[in-house]
C-alpha positions as CSV (number, residue, x, y, z in Angstrom):
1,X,135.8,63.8,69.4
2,X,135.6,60.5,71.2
3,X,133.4,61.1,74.2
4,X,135.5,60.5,77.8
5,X,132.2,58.8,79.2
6,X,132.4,56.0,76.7
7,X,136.0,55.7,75.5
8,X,137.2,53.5,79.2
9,X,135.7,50.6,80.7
10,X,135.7,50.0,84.7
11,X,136.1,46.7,86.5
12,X,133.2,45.9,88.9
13,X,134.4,46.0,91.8
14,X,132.7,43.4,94.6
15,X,131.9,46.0,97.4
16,X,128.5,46.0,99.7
17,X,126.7,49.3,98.8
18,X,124.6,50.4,101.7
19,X,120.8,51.3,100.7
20,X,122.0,55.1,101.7
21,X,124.8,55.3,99.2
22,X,122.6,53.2,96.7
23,X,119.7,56.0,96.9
24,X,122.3,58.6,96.3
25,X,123.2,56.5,92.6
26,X,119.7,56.4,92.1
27,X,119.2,60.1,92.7
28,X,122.3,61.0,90.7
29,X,120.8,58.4,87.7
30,X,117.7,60.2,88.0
31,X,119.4,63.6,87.4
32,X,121.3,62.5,84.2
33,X,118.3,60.3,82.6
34,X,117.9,61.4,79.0
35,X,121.4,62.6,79.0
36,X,123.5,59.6,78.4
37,X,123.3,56.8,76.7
38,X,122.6,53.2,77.4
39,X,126.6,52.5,77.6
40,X,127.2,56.3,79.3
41,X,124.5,55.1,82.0
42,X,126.1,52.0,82.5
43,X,129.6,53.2,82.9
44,X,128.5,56.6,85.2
45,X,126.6,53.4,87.9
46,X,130.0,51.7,87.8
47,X,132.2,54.6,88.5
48,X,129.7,55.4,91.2
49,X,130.0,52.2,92.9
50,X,133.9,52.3,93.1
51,X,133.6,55.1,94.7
52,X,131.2,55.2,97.2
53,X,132.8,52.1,97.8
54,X,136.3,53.4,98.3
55,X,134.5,55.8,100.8
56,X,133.0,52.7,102.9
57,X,136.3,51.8,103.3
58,X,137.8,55.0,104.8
59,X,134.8,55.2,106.9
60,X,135.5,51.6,108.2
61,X,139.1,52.9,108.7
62,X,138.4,56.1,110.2
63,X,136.1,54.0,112.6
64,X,138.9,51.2,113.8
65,X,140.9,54.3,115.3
66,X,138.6,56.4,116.7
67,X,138.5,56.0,120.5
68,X,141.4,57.6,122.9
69,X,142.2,54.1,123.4
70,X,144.2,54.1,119.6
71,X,145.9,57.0,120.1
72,X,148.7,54.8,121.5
73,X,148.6,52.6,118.7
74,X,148.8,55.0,116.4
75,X,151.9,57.1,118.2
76,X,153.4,53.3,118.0
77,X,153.2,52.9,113.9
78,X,154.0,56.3,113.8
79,X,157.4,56.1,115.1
80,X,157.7,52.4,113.9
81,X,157.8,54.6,110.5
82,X,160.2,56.7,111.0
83,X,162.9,54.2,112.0
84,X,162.4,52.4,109.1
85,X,163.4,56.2,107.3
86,X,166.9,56.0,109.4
87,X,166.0,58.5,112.8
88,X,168.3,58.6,115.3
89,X,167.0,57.5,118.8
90,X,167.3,61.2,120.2
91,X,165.0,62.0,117.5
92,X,162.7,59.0,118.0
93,X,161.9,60.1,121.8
94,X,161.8,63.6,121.1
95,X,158.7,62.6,118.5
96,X,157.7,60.6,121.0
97,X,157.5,62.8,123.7
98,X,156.3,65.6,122.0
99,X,153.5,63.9,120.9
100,X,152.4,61.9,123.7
101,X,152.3,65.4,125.7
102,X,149.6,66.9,123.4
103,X,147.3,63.7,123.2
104,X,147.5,63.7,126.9
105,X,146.0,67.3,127.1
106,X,143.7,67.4,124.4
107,X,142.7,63.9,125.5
108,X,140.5,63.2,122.4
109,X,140.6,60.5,119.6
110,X,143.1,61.2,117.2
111,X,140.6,61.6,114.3
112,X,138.6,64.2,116.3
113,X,141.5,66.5,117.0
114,X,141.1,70.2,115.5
115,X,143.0,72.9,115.1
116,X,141.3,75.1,118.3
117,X,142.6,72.2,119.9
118,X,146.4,72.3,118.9
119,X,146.3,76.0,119.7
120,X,145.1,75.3,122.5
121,X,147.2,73.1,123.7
122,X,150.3,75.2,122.6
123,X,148.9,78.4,124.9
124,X,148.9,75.9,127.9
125,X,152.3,74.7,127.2
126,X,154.1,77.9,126.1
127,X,152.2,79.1,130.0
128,X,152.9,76.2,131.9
129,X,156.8,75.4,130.9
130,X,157.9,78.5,129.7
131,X,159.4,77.4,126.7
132,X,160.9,79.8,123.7
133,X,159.2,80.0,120.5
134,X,162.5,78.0,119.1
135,X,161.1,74.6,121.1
136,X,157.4,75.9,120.8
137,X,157.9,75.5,116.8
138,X,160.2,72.1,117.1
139,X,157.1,71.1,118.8
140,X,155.0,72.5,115.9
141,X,157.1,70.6,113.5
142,X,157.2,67.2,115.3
143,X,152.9,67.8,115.3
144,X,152.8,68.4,111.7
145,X,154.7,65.6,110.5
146,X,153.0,63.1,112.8
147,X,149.4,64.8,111.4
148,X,150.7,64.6,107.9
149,X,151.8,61.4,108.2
150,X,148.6,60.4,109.4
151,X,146.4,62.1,106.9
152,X,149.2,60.5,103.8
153,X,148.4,56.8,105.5
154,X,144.6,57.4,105.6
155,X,143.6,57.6,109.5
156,X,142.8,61.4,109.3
157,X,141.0,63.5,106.4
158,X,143.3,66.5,107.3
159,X,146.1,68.0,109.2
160,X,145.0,70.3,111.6
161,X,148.6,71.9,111.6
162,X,148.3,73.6,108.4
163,X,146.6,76.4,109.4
164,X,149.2,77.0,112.1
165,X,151.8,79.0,111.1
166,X,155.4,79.0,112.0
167,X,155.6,80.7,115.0
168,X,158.2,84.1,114.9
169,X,161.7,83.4,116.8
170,X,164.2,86.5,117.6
171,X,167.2,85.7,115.4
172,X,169.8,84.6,117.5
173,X,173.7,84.3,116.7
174,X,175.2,81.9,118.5
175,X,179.2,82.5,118.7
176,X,181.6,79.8,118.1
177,X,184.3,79.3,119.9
178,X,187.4,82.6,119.8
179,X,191.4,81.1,119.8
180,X,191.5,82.0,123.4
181,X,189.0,79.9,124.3
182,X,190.0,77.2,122.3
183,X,193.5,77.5,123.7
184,X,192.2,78.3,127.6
185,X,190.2,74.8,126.9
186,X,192.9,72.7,125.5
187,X,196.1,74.4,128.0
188,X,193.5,72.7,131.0
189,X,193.0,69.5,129.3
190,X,197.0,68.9,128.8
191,X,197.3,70.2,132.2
192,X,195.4,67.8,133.7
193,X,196.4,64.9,131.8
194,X,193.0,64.2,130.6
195,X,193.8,61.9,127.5
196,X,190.3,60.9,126.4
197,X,189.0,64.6,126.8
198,X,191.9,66.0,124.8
199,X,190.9,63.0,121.8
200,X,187.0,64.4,121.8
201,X,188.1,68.0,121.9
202,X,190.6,67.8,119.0
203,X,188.0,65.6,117.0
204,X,184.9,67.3,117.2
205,X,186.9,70.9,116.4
206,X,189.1,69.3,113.7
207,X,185.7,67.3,112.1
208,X,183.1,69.4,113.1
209,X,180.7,66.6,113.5
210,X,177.7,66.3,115.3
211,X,177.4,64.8,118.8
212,X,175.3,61.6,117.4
213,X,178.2,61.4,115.0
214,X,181.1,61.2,117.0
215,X,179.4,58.8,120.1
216,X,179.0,56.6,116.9
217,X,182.7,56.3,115.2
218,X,184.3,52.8,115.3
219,X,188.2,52.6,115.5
220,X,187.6,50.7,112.3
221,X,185.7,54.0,110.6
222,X,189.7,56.0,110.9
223,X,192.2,56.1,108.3
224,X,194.9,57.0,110.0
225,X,197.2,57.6,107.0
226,X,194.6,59.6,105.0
227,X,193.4,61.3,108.7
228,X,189.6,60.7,107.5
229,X,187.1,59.1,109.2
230,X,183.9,57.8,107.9
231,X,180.6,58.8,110.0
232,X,177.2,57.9,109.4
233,X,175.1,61.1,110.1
234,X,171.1,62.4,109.5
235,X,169.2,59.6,108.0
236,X,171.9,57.0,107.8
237,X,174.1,58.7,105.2
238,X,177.4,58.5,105.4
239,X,180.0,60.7,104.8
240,X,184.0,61.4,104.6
241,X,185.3,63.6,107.7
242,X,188.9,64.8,108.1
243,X,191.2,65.7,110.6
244,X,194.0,67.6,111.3
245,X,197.7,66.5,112.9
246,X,196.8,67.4,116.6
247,X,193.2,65.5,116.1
248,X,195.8,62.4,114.9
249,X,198.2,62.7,117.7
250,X,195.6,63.1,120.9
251,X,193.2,60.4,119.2
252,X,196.7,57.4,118.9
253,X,197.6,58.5,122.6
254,X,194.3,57.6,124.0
255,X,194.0,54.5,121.7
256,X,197.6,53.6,123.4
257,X,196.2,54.2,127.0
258,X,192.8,51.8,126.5
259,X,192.7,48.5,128.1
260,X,189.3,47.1,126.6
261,X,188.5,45.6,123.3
262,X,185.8,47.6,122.2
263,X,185.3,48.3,118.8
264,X,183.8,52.1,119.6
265,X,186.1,54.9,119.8
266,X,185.3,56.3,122.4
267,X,184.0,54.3,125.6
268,X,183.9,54.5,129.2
269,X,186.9,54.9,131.5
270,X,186.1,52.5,134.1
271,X,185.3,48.6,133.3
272,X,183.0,47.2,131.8
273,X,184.1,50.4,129.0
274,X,180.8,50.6,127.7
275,X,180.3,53.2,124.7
276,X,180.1,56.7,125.7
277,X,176.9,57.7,125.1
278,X,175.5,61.4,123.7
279,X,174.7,62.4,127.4
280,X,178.1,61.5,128.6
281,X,180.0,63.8,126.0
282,X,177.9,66.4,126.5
283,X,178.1,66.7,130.8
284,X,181.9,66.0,130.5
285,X,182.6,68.8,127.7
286,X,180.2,70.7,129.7
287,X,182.0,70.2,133.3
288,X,185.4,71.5,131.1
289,X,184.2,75.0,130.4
290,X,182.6,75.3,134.0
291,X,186.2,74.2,135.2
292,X,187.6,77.0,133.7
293,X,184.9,79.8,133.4
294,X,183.7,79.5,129.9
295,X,180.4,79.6,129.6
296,X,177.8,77.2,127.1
297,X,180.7,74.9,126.3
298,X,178.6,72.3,124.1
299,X,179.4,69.8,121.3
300,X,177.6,71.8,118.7
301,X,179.2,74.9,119.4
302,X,182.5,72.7,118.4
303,X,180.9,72.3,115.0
304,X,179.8,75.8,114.4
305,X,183.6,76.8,115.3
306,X,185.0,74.5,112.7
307,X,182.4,76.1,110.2
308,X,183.4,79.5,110.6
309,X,187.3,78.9,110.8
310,X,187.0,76.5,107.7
311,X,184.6,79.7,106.1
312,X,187.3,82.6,107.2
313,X,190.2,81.2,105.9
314,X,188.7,81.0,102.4
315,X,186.9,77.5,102.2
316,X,184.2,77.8,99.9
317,X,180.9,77.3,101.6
318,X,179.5,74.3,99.2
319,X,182.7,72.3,100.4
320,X,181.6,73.4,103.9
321,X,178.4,71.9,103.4
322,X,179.5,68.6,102.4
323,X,182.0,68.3,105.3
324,X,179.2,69.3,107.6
325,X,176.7,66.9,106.1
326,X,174.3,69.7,104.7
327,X,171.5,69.1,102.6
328,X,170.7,72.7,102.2
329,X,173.9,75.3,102.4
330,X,171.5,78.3,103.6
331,X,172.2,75.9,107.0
332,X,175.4,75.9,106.7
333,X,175.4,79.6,106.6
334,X,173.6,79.8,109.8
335,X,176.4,77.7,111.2
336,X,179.5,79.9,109.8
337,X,180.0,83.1,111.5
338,X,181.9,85.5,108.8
339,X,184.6,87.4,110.8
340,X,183.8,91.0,110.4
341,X,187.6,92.1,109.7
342,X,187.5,89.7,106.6
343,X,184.7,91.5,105.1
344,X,186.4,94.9,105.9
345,X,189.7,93.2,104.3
346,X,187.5,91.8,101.4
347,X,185.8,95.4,101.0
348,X,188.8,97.3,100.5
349,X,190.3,94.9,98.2
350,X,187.7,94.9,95.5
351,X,185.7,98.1,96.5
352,X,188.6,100.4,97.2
353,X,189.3,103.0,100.5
């Protein structure tokens, strides 16, 4: 059997060997003399050195950002990273300001931060805001991946986070949108002549995309003979979206009313027609339920109606999931809501009664 000890050769490496770590080769030596041989020795000193060398230089590291100072620093490569991986700029400042809120509190060096102190510092915020334990555990997520991240890239030994659990959340359903409400919302918008509201209501029910999505459509991203448009959603990726003949209509009548030469879809109504932006889709689909008395009118909830109609009238859910821009389909089954009367109608089909 060819002994491991003797069957590879090492590289020097040139590394300075301080007299502690060169006392602990020489204790280490002193504990296998008479044990290897000559060539076992020699090999056991090299492998020593490259790696109490390796270990000077994570010491050297952890020392260049160890003061409160390079917490900022850090926060800065940190999100520097994550742009590169294709983050939207919602999710950007949310790491951001997640973040930035904790080191504030805990107000140590990154590198010094425990766990005690992470839990700590989620007691005082749960306490102080009165947030739910929905945004308490976004906020746990945002932590770990900035500690993991750190720990991957070599500025931490560990991730204090993993000894956190998820914190429990009450299951919530949220309801999509009923056909009354859908009509009540769309009767108002005709009413009122609002061309450009009536274009973003028929497009995010008919597409189901998300908010980011839609402020982000070209007019050069529609194929209006095929009624697809092409989005660029979580992470860059792009996808193929479709909508229906109403979508069509309202979105070729407000192209007819513009007066700019903006390439966006959907842009401001007053000069200089800059693109509408998430917040501005959000407060104006917001001020149409308010206008009428339906409450938590929201972009997403658009998209989690188009789910559950697509999912009741018999779409299977992994073409669901692709139209939605799922990686996973156990989220897209959070999103549809399964009309109760279709499993009663499903039940008595194949089960009998």
């Amino acid at each position: 059997m060819t002994n491991i000890l003797s069957s590879h050769h090492v590289e020097p490496e040139s590394a300075f060997i301080s007299k502690e770590k060169q006392d602990i080769i020489e204790k280490i030596q002193g504990e296998m003399k008479g044990k290897l041989t000559q060539e076992q020795t020699k090999y056991l000193n090299q492998v020593l050195i490259n790696c109490l060398a390796n270990i000077e230089i994570l010491d050297k590291m952890m020392n260049d950002f160890n003061t409160i100072e390079d917490n900022e620093n850090l926060l800065k490569i940190f999100i520097s990273s994550k742009k590169i991986e294709g983050r939207s700029k919602r999710t950007l400042k949310y790491y951001k300001d997640t973040i930035e809120k904790m080191l504030l509190f805990i107000n140590k060096p990154i590198a010094n931060i425990n766990t005690d102190d992470i839990r700590n510092y989620f007691i005082h915020h749960q306490e102080a805001t009165n947030v739910t334990n929905v945004t308490l555990n976004n906020i746990r997520r945002n932590l770990s991946s900035f500690f993991g991240w750190l720990r991957d890239e070599g500025y931490v030994l560990n991730n204090p986070i993993t000894r956190i659990k998820p914190i429990k959340t009450d299951k919530i359903i949220k309801k999509p949108f009923n056909d009354v409400e859908i009509e009540k919302l769309r009767t108002h918008i005709h009413r009122n002549k609002q061309i450009r509201d009536l274009a973003i209501f028929e497009t995010l029910l008919s597409t189901g995309v998300r908010i980011s999505e839609l402020v982000g459509i070209k007019i050069s991203d529609i194929d209006f003979n095929n009624r697809t448009i092409l989005v660029f959603g979580k992470g860059a990726k792009e996808r193929i979206v479709f909508f229906n003949a109403k979508a069509k209509i309202a979105i070729e009548e407000y192209l007819e009313t513009r007066k700019d030469n903006s390439p966006e879809l959907f842009v401001a109504e007053k000069k200089p027609f800059n693109s509408l932006g998430i917040s501005g889709v959000e407060r104006r689909v917001r001020d149409l339920g308010l206008e009428i008395g339906i409450p938590n009118v929201h972009p997403h909830r658009f998209r989690r109606t188009m789910a559950t109609n697509a999912l009741n009238s018999g779409m299977a859910i992994e073409e669901i999931k692709e139209l939605l821009g799922h990686e996973n389909v156990d989220t897209t089954l959070i999103y549809a809501n399964v009309d109760q009367n279709n499993v009663k109608h499903a039940y008595n089909k194949h089960m009998g009664g």
